[in-house]
N, C-alpha and C positions, 0 to 999 in steps of 0.2 A: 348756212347755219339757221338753225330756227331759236328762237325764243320766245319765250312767254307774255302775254298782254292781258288785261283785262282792263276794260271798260267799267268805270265808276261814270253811275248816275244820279243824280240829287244835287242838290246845293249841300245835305251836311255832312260833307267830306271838306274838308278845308285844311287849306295848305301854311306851311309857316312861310312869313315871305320873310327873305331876307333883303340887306340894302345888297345894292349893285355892285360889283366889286368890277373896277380896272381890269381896261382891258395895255397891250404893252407899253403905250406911251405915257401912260400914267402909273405913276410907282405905288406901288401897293407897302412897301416898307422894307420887302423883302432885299436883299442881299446879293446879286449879281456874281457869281462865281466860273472862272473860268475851270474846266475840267479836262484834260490831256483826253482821257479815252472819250469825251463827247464830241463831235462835231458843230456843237453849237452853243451858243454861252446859255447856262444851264440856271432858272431861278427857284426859291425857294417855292413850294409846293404851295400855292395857294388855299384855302381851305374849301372844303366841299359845298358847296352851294353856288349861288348867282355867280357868274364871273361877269358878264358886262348886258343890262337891256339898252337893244336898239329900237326898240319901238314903245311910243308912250302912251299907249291905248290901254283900256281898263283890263286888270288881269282877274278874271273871271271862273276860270276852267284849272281845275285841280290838275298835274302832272307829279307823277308819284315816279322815278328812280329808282330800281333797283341795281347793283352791281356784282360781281364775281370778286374776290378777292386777289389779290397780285395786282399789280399794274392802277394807272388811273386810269380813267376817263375824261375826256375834252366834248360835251356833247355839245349841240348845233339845232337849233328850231330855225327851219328855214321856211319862209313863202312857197307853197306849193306853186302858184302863180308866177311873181315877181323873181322868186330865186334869192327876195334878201331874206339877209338874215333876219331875226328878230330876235333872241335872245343866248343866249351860249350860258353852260354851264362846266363847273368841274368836279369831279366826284373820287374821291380815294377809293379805291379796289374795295370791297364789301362794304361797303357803305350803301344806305339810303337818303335818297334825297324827295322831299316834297315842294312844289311850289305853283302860286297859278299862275299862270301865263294868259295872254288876250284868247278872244275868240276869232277863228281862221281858220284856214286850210293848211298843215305844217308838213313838212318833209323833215325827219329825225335822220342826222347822222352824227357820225361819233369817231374819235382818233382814239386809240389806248396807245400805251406806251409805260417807260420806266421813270424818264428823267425831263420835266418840266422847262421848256425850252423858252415858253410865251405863246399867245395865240397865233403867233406867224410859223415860229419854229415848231411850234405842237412837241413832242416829243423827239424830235432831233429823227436821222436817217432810219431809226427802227419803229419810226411814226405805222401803224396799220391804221388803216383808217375804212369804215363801214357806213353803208346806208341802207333803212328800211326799205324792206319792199313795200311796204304801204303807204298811203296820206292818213297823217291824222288831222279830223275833225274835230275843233275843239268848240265847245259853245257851251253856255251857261250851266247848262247842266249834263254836259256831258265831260268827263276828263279819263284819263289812260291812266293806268299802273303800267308801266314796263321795266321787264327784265331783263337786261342784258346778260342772262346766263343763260349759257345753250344749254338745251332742253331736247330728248328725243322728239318728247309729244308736245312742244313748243307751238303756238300760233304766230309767230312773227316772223321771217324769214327779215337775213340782210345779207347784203354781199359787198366784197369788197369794194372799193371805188378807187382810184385814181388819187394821190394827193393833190391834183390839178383839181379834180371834181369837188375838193371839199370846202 
């Protein structure tokens, strides 16, 4: 699949940061509900933005979210390097999301899905889960737009991954 990217340069692009929201072991308020046709205990839908930073370095670099409508998004800023994570977010189906994140070399990938399981269960057995073909570089004055809607004439290629790989 291909999608769309652009590259923001400058410092005056700036992101709205939000606080850090919980990740499973810590309850966010929501309501725990068991569901017959789920496979997984299923929680309320978190709201679109930060879901948990694992890195406490200065966040510097604009990252702009775009998404397709239907379905959420569970996305992933991983260490191009190390393989850890560094920050996760969660995004409602057409929604946009802004935020900055550190400077580094990141590996973007991402689970859609219907039904909100937790960061472990992702979206429960119908979890898809996707990674860029690229590394983003992110640094002071460089940050990404990305759009998670396929696109004929798209610049981003991702492919699916493994839910082991994610």
């Amino acid at each position: 699949m291909r999608y769309f990217i652009t590259i923001a340069v400058g410092l005056g692009l700036l992101a709205t940061i939000k606080p850090s929201v919980l990740t499973d072991w810590i309850s966010d308020g929501s309501t725990r509900t068991a569901t017959p046709s789920v496979a997984c205990t299923s929680y309320l839908q978190p709201q679109s933005g930060l879901y948990a930073n694992y890195d406490r370095s200065a966040r510097v670099s604009p990252l702009i979210i775009r998404t397709r409508p239907g379905g959420s998004y569970f996305i992933k800023l991983e260490d191009a390097v190390t393989a850890k994570t560094i920050m996760t977010f969660y995004l409602r189906g057409g929604e946009t999301f802004e935020q900055d994140v550190p400077e580094g070399t990141f590996v973007l990938k991402y689970a859609t899905g219907e039904i909100w399981c937790g960061e472990k269960g992702l979206f429960g057995p119908s979890t898809s889960t996707s990674k860029a073909d690229r590394i983003f570089e992110f640094t002071e004055t460089r940050g990404y737009t990305v759009e998670l809607i396929s696109r004929r004439d798209g610049n981003l290629r991702t492919n699916a991954i493994d839910r082991s790989q994610f």
